[in-house]
PQR file of N, CA, C, O and H, with PARSE charges and radii, in Angstrom:
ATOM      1  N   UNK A   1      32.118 -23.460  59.636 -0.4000 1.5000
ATOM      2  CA  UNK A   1      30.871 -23.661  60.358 -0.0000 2.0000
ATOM      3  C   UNK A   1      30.696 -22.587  61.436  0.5500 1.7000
ATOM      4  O   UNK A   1      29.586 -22.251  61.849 -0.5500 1.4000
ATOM      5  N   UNK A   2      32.003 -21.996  61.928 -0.4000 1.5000
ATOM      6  CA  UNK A   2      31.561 -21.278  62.915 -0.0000 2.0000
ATOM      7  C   UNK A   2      31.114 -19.963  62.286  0.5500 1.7000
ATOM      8  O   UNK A   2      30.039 -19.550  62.718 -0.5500 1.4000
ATOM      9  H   UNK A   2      32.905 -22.269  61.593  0.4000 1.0000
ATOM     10  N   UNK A   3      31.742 -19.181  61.310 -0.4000 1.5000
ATOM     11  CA  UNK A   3      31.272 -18.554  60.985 -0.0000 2.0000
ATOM     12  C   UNK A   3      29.998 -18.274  60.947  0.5500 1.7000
ATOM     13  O   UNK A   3      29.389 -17.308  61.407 -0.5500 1.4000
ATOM     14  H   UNK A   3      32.616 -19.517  60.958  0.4000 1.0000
ATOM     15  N   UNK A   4      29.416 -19.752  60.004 -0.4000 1.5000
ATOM     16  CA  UNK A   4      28.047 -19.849  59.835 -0.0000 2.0000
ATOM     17  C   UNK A   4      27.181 -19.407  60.948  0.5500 1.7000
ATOM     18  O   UNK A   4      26.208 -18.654  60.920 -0.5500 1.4000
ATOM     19  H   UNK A   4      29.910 -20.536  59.629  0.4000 1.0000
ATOM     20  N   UNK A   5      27.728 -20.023  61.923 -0.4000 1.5000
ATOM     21  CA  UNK A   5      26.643 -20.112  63.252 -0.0000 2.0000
ATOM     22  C   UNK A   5      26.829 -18.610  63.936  0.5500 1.7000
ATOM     23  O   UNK A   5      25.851 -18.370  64.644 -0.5500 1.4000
ATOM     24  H   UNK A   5      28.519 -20.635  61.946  0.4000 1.0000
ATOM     25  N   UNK A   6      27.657 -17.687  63.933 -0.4000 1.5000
ATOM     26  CA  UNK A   6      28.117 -16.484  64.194 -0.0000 2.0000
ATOM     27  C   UNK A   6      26.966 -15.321  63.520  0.5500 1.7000
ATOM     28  O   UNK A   6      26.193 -14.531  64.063 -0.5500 1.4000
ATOM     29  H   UNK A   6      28.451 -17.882  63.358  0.4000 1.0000
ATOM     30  N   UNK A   7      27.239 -15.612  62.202 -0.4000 1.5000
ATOM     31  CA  UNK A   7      26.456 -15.192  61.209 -0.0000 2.0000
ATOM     32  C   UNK A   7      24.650 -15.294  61.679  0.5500 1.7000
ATOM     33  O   UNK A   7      24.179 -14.226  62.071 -0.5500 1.4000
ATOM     34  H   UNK A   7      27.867 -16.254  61.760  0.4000 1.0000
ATOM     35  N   UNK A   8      24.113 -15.972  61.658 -0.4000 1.5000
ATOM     36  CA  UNK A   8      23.267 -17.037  62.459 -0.0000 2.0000
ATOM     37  C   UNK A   8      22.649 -16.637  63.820  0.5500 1.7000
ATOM     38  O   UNK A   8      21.553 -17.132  64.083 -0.5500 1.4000
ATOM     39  H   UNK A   8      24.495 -16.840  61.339  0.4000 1.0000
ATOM     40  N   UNK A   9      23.056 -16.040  64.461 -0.4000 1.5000
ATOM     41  CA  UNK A   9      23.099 -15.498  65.648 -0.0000 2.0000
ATOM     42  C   UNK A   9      22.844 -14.249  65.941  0.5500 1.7000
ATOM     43  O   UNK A   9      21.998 -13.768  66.695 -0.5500 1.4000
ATOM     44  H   UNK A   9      23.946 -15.638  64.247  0.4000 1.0000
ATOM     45  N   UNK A  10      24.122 -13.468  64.891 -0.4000 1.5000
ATOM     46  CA  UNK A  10      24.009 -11.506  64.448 -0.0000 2.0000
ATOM     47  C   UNK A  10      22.199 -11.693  63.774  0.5500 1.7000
ATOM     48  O   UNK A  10      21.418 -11.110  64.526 -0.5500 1.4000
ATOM     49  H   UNK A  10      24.809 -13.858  64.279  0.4000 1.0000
ATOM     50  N   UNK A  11      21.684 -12.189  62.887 -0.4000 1.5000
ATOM     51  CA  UNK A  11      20.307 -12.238  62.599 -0.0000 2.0000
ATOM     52  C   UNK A  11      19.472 -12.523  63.151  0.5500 1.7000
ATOM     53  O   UNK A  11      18.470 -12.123  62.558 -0.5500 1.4000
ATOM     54  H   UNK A  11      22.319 -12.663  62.277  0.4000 1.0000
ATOM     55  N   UNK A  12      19.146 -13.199  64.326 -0.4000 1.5000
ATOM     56  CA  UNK A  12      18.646 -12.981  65.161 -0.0000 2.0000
ATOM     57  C   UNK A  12      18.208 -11.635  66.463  0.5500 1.7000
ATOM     58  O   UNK A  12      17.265 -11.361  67.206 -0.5500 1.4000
ATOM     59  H   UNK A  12      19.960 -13.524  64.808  0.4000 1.0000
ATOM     60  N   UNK A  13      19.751 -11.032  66.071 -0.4000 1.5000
ATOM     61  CA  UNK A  13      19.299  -9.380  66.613 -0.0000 2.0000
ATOM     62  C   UNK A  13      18.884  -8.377  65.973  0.5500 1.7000
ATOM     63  O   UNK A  13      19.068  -7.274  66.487 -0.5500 1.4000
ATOM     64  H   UNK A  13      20.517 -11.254  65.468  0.4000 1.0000
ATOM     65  N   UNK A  14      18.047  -8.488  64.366 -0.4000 1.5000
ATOM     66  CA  UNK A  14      17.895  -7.550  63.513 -0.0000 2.0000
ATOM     67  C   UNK A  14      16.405  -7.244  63.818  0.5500 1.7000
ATOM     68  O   UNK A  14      15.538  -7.974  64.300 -0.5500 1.4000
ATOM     69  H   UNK A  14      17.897  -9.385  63.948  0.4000 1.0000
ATOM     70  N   UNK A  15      16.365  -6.200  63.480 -0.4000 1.5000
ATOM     71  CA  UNK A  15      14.719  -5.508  63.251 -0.0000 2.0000
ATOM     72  C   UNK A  15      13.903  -6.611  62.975  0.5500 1.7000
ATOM     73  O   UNK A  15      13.065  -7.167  63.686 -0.5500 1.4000
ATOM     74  H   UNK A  15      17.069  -5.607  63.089  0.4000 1.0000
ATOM     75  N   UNK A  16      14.221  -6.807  62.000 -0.4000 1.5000
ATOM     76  CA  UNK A  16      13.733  -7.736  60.937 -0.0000 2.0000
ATOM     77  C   UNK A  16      13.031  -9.100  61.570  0.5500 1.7000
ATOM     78  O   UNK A  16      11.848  -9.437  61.622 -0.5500 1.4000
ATOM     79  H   UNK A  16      14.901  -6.356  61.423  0.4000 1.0000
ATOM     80  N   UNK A  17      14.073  -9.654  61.965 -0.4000 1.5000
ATOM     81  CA  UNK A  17      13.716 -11.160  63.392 -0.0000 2.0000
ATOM     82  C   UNK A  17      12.738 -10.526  63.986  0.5500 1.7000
ATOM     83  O   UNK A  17      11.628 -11.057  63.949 -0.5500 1.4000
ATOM     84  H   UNK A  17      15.034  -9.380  61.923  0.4000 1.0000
ATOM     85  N   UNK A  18      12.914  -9.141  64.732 -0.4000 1.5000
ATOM     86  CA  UNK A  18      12.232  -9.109  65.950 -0.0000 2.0000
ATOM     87  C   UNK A  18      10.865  -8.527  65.923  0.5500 1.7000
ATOM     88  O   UNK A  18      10.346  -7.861  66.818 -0.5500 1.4000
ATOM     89  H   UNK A  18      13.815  -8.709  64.762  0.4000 1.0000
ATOM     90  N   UNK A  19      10.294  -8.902  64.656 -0.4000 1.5000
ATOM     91  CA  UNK A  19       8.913  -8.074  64.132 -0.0000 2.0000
ATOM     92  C   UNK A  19       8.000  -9.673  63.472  0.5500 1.7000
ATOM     93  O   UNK A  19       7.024  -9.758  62.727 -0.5500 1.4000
ATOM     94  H   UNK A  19      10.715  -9.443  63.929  0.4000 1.0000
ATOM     95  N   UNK A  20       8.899 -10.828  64.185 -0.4000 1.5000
ATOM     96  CA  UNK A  20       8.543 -12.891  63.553 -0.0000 2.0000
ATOM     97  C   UNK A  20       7.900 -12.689  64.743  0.5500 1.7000
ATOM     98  O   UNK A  20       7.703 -11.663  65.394 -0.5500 1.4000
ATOM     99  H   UNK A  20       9.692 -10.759  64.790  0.4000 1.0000
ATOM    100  N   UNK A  21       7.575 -13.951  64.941 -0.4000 1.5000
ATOM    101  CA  UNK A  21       8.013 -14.863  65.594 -0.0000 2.0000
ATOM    102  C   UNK A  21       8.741 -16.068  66.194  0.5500 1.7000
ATOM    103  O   UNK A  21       8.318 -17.132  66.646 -0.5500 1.4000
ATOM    104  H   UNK A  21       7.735 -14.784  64.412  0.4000 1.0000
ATOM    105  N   UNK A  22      10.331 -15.416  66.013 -0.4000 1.5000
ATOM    106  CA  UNK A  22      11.145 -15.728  66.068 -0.0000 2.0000
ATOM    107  C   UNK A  22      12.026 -16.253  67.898  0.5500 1.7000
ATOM    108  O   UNK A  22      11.585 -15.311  68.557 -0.5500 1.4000
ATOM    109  H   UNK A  22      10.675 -14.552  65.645  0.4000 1.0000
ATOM    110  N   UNK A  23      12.259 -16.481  68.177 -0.4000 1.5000
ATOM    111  CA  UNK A  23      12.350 -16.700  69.892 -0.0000 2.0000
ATOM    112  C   UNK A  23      13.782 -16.116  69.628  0.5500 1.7000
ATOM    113  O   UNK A  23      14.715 -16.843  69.287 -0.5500 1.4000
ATOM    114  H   UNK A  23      12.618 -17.246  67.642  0.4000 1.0000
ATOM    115  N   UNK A  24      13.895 -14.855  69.792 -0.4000 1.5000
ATOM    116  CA  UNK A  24      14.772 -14.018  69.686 -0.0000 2.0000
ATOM    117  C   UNK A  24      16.453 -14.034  70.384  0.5500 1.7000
ATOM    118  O   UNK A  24      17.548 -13.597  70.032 -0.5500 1.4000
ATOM    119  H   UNK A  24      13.138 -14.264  70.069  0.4000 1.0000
ATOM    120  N   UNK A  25      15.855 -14.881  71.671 -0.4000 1.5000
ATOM    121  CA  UNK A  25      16.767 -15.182  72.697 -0.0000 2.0000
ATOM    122  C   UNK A  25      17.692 -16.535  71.743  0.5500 1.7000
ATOM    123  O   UNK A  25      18.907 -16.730  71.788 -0.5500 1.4000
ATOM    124  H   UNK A  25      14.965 -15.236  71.957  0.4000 1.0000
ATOM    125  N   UNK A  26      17.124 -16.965  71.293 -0.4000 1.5000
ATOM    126  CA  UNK A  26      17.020 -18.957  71.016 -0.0000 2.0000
ATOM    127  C   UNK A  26      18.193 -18.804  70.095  0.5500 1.7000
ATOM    128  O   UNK A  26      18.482 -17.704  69.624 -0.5500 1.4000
ATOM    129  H   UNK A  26      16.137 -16.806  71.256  0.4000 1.0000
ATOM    130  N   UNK A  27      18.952 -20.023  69.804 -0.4000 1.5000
ATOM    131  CA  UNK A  27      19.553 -19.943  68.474 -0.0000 2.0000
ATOM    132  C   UNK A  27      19.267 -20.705  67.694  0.5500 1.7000
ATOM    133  O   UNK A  27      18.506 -21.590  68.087 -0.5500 1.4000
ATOM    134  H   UNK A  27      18.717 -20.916  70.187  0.4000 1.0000
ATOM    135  N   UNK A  28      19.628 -20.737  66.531 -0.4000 1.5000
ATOM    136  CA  UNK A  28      19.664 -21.284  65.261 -0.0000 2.0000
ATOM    137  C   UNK A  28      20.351 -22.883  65.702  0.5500 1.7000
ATOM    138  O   UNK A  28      21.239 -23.173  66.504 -0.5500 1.4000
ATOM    139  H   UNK A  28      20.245 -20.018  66.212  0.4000 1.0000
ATOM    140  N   UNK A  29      19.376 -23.859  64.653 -0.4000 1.5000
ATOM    141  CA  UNK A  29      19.609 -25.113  64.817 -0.0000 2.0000
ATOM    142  C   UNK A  29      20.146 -25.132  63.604  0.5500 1.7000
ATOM    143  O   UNK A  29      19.135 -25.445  62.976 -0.5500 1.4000
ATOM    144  H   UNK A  29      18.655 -23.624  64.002  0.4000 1.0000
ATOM    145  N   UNK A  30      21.148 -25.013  62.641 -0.4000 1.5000
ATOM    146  CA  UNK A  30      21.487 -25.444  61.774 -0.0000 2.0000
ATOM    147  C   UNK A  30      21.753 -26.837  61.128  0.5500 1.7000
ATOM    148  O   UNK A  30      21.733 -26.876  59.897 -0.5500 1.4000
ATOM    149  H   UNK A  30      21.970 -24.760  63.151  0.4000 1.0000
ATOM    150  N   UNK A  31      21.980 -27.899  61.766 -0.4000 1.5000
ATOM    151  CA  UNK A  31      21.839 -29.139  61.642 -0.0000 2.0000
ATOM    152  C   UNK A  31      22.605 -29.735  63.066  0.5500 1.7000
ATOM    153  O   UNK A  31      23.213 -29.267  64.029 -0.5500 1.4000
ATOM    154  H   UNK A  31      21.996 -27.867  62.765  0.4000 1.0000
ATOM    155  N   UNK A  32      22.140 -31.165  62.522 -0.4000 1.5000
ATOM    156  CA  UNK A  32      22.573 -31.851  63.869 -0.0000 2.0000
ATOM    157  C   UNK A  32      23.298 -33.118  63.831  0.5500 1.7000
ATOM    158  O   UNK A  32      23.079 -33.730  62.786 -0.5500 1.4000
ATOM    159  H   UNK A  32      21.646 -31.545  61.740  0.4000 1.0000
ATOM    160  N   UNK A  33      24.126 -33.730  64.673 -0.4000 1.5000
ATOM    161  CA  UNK A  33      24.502 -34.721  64.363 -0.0000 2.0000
ATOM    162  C   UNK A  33      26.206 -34.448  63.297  0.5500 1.7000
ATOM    163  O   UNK A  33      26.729 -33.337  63.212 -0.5500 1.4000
ATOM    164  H   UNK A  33      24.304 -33.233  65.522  0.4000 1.0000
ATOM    165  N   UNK A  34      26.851 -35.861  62.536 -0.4000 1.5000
ATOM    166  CA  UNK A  34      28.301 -35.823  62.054 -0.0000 2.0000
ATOM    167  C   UNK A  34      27.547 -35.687  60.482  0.5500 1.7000
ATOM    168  O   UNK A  34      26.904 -36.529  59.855 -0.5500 1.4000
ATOM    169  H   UNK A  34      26.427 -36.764  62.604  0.4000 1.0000
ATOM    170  N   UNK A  35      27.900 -34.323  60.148 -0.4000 1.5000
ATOM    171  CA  UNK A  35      28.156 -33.987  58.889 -0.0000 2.0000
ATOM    172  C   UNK A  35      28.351 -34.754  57.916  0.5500 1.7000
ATOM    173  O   UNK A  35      27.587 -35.081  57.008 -0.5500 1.4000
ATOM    174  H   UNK A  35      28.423 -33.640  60.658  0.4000 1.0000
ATOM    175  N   UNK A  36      30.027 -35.206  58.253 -0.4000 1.5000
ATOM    176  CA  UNK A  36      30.869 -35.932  57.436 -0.0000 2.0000
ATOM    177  C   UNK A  36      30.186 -37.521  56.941  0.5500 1.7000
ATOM    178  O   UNK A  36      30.492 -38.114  55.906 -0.5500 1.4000
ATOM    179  H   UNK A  36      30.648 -34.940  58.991  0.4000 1.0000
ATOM    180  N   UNK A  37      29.288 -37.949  57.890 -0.4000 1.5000
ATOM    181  CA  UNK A  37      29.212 -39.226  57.393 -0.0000 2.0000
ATOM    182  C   UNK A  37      27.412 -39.469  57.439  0.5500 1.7000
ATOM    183  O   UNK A  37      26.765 -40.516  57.451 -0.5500 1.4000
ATOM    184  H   UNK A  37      29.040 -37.467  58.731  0.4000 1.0000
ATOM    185  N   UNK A  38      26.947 -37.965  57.458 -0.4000 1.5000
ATOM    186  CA  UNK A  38      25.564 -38.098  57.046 -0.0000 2.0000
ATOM    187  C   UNK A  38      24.884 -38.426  55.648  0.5500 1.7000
ATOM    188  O   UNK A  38      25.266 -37.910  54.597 -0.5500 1.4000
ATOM    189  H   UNK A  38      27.473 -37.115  57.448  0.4000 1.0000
ATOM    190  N   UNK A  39      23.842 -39.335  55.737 -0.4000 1.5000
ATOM    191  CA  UNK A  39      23.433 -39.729  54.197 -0.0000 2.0000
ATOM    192  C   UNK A  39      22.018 -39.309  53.915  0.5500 1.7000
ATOM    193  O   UNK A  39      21.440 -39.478  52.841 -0.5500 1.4000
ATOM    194  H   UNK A  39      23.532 -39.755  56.590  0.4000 1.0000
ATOM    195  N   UNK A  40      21.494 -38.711  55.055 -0.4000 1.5000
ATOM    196  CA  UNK A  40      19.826 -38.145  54.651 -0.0000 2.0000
ATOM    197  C   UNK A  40      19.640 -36.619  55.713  0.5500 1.7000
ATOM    198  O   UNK A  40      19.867 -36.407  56.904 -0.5500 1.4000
ATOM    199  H   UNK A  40      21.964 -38.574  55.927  0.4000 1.0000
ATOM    200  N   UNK A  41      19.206 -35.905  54.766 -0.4000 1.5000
ATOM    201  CA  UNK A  41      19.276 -34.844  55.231 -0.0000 2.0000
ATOM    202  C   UNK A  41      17.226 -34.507  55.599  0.5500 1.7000
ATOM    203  O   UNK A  41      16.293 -35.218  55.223 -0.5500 1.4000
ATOM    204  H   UNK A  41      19.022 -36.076  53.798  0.4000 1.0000
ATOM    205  N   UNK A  42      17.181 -33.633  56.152 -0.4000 1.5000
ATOM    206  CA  UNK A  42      15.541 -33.523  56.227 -0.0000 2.0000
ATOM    207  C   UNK A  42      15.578 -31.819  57.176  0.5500 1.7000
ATOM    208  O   UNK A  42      16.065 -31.370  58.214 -0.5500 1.4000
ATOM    209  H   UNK A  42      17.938 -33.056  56.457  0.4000 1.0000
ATOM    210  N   UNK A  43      14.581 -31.259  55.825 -0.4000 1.5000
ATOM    211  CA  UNK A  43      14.396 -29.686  56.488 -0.0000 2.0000
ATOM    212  C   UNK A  43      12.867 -29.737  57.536  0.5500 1.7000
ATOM    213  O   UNK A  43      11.931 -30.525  57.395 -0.5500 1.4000
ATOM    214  H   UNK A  43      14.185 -31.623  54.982  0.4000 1.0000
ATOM    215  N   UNK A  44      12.978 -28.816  58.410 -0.4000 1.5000
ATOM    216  CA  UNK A  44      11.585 -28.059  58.984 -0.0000 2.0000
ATOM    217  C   UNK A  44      11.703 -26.877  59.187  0.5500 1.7000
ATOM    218  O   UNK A  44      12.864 -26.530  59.404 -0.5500 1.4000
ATOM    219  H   UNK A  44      13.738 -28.177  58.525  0.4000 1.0000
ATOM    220  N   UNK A  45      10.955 -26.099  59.206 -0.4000 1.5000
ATOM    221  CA  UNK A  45      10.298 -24.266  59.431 -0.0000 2.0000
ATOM    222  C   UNK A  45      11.219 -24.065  60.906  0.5500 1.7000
ATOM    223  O   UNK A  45      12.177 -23.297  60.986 -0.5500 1.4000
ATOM    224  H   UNK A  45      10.012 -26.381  59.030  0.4000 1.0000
ATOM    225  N   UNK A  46      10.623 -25.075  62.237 -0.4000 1.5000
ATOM    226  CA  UNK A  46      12.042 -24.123  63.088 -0.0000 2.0000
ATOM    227  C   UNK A  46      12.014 -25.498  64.655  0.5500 1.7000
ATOM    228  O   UNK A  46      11.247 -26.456  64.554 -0.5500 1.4000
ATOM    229  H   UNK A  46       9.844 -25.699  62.172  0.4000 1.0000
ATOM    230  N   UNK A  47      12.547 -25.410  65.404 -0.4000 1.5000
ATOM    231  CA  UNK A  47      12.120 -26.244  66.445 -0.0000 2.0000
ATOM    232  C   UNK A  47      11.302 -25.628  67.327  0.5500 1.7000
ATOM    233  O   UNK A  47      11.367 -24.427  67.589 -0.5500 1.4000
ATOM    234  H   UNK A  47      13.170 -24.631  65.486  0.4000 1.0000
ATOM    235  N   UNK A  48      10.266 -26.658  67.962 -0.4000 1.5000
ATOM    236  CA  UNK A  48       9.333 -26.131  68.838 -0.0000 2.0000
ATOM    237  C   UNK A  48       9.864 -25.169  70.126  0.5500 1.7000
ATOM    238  O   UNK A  48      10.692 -25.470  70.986 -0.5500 1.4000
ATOM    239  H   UNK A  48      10.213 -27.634  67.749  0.4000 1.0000
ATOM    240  N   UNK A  49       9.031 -23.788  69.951 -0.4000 1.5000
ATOM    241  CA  UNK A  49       9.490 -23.579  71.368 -0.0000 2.0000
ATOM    242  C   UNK A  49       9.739 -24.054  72.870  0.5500 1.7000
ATOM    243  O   UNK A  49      10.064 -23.376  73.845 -0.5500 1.4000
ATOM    244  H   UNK A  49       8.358 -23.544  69.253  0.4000 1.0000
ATOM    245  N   UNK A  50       9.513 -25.290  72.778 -0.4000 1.5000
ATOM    246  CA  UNK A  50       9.479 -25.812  74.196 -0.0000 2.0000
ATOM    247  C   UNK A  50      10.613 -26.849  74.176  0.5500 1.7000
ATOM    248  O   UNK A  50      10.814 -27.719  75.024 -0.5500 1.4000
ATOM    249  H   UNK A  50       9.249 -25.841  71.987  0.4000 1.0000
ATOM    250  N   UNK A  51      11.609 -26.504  72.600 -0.4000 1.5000
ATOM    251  CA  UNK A  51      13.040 -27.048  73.270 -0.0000 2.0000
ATOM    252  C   UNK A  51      14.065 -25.661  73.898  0.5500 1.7000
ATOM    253  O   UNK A  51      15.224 -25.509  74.285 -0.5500 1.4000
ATOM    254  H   UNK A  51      11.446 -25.797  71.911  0.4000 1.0000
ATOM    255  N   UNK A  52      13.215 -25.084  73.771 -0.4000 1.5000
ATOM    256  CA  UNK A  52      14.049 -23.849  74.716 -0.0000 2.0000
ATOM    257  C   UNK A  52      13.133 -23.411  76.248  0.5500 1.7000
ATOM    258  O   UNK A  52      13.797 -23.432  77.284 -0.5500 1.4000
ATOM    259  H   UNK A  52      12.274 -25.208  73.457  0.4000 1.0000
ATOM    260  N   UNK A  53      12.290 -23.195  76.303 -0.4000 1.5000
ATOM    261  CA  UNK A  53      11.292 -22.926  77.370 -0.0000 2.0000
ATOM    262  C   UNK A  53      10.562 -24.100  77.850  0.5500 1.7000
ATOM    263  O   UNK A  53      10.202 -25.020  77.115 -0.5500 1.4000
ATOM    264  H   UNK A  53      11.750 -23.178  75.461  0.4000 1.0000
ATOM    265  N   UNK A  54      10.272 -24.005  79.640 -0.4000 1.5000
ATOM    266  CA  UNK A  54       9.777 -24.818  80.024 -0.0000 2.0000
ATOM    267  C   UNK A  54       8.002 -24.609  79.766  0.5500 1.7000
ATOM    268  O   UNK A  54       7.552 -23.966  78.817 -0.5500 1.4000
ATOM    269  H   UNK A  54      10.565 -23.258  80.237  0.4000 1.0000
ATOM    270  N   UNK A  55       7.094 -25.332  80.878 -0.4000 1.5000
ATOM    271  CA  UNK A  55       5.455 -25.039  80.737 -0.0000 2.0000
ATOM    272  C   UNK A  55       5.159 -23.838  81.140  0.5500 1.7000
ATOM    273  O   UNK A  55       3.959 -23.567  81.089 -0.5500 1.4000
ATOM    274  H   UNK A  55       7.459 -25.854  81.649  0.4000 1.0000
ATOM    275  N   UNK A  56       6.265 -22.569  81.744 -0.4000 1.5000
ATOM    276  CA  UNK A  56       6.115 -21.701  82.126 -0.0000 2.0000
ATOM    277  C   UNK A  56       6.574 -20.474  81.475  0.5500 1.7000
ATOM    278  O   UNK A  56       6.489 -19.371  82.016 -0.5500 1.4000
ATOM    279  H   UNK A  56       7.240 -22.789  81.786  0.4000 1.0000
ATOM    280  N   UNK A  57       7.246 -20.747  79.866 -0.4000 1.5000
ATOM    281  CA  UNK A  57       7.662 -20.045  79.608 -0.0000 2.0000
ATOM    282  C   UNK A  57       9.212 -19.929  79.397  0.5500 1.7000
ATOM    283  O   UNK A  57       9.849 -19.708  78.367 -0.5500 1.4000
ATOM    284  H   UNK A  57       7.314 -21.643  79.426  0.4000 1.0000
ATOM    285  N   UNK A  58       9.802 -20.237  81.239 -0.4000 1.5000
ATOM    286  CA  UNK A  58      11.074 -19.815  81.516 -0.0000 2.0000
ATOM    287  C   UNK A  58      11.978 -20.827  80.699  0.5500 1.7000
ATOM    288  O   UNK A  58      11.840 -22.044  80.579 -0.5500 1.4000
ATOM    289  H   UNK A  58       9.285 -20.417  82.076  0.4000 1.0000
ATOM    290  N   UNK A  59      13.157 -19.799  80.056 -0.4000 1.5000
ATOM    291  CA  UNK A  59      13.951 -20.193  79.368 -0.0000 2.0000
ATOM    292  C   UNK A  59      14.840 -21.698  80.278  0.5500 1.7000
ATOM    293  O   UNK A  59      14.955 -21.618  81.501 -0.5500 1.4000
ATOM    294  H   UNK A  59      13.270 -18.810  80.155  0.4000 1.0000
ATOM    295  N   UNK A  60      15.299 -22.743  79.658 -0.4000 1.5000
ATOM    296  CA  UNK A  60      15.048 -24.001  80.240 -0.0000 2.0000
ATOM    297  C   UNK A  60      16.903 -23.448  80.282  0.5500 1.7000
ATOM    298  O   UNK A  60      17.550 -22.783  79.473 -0.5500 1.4000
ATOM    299  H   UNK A  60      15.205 -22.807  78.665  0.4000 1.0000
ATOM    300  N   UNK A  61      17.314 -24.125  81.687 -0.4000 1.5000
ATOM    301  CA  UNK A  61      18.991 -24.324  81.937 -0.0000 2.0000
ATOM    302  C   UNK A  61      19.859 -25.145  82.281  0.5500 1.7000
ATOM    303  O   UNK A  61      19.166 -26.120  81.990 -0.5500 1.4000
ATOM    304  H   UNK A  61      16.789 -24.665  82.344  0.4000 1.0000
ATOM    305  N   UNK A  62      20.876 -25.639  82.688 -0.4000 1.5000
ATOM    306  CA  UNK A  62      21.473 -26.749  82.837 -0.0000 2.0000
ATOM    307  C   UNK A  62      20.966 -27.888  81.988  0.5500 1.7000
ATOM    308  O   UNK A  62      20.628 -27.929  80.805 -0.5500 1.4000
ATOM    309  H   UNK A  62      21.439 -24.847  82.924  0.4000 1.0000
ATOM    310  N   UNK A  63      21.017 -28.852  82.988 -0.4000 1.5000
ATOM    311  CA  UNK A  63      20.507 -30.302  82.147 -0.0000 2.0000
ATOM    312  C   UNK A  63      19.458 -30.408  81.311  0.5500 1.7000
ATOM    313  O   UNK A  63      19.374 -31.103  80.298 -0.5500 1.4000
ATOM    314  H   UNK A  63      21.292 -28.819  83.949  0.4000 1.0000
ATOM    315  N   UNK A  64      18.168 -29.231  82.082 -0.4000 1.5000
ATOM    316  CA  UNK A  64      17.214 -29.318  81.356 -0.0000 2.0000
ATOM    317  C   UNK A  64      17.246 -28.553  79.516  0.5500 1.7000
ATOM    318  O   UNK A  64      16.568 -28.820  78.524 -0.5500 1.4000
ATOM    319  H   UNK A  64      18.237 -28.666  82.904  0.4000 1.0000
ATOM    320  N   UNK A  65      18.142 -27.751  79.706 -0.4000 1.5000
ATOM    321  CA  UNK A  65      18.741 -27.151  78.295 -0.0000 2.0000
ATOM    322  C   UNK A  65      19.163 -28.413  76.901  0.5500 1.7000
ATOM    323  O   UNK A  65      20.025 -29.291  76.884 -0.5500 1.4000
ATOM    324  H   UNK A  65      18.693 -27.534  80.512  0.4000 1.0000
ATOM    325  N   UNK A  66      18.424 -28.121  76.148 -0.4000 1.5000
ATOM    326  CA  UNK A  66      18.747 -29.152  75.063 -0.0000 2.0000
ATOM    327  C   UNK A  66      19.381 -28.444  73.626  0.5500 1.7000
ATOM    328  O   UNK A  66      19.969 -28.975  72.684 -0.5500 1.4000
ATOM    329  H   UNK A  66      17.723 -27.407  76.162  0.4000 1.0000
ATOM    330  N   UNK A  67      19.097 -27.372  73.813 -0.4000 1.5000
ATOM    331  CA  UNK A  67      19.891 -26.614  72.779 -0.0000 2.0000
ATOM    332  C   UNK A  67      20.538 -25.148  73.222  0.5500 1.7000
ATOM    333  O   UNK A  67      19.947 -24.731  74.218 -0.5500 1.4000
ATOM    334  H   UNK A  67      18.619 -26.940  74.579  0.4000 1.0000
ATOM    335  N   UNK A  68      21.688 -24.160  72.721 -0.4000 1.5000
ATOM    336  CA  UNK A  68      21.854 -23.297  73.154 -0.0000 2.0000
ATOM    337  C   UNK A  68      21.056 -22.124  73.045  0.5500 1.7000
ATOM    338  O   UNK A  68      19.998 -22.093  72.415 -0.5500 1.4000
ATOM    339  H   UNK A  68      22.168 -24.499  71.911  0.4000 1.0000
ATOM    340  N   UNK A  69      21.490 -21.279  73.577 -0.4000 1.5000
ATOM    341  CA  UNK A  69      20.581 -19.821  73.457 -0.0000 2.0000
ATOM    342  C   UNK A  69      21.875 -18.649  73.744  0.5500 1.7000
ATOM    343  O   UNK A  69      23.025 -18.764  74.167 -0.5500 1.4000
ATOM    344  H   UNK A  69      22.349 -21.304  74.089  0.4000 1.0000
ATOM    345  N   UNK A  70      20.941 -17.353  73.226 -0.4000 1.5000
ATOM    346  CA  UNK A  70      22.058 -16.588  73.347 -0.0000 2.0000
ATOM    347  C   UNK A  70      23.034 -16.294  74.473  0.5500 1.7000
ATOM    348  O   UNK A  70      24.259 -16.173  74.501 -0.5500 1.4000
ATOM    349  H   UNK A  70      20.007 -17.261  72.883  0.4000 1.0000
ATOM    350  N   UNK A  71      21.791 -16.199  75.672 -0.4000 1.5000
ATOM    351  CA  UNK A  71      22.628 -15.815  77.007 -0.0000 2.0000
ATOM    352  C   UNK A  71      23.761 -17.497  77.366  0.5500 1.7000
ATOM    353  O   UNK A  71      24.901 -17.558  77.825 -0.5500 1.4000
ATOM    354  H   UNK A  71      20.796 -16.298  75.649  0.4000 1.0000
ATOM    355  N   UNK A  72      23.030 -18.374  77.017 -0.4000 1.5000
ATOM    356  CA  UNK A  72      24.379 -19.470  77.517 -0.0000 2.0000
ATOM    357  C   UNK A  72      25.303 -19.957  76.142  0.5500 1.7000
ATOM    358  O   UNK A  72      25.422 -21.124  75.770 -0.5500 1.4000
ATOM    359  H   UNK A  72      22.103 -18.324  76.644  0.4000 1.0000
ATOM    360  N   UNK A  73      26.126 -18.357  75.278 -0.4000 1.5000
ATOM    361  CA  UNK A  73      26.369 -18.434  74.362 -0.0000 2.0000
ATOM    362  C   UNK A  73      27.452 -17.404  74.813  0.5500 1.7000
ATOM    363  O   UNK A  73      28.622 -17.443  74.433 -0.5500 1.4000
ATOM    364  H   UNK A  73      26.029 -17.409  75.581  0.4000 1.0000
ATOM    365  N   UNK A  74      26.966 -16.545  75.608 -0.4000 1.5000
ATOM    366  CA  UNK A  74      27.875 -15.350  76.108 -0.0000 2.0000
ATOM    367  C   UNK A  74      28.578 -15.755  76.996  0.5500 1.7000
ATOM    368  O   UNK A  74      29.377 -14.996  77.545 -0.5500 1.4000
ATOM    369  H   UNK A  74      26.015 -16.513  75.917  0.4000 1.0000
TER
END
């Protein structure tokens, strides 16, 4: 898995990402929750930007952070 998410991350810094609209900073949600004893799986296109950014934009931190991003990755 870590790989995965490593992997996951390096694509997010490509040309390629950065010509989306992709939240470049943001990372990859690959799934959520225990793997092992999951019984329904369910895809979407990406999570809303505003689980990373507040009404202002600014990238959200501490408590208010609900998922990671690159800089609180480094």
């Amino acid at each position: 898995m870590f790989a995965t998410l490593t992997t996951l991350i390096d694509r997010l810094e490509t040309k390629a990402a950065k010509n989306t609209n992709v939240i470049f900073w943001g990372s990859p949600v690959p799934a959520f929750g225990d793997l092992e004893n999951s019984k329904v799986a369910t895809l979407g296109l990406n999570p809303s930007n505003r689980e990373f950014v507040d009404e202002a934009g600014k990238e959200l931190t501490g408590i208010s952070r609900r998922f990671h991003t690159l800089s609180s990755l480094r």
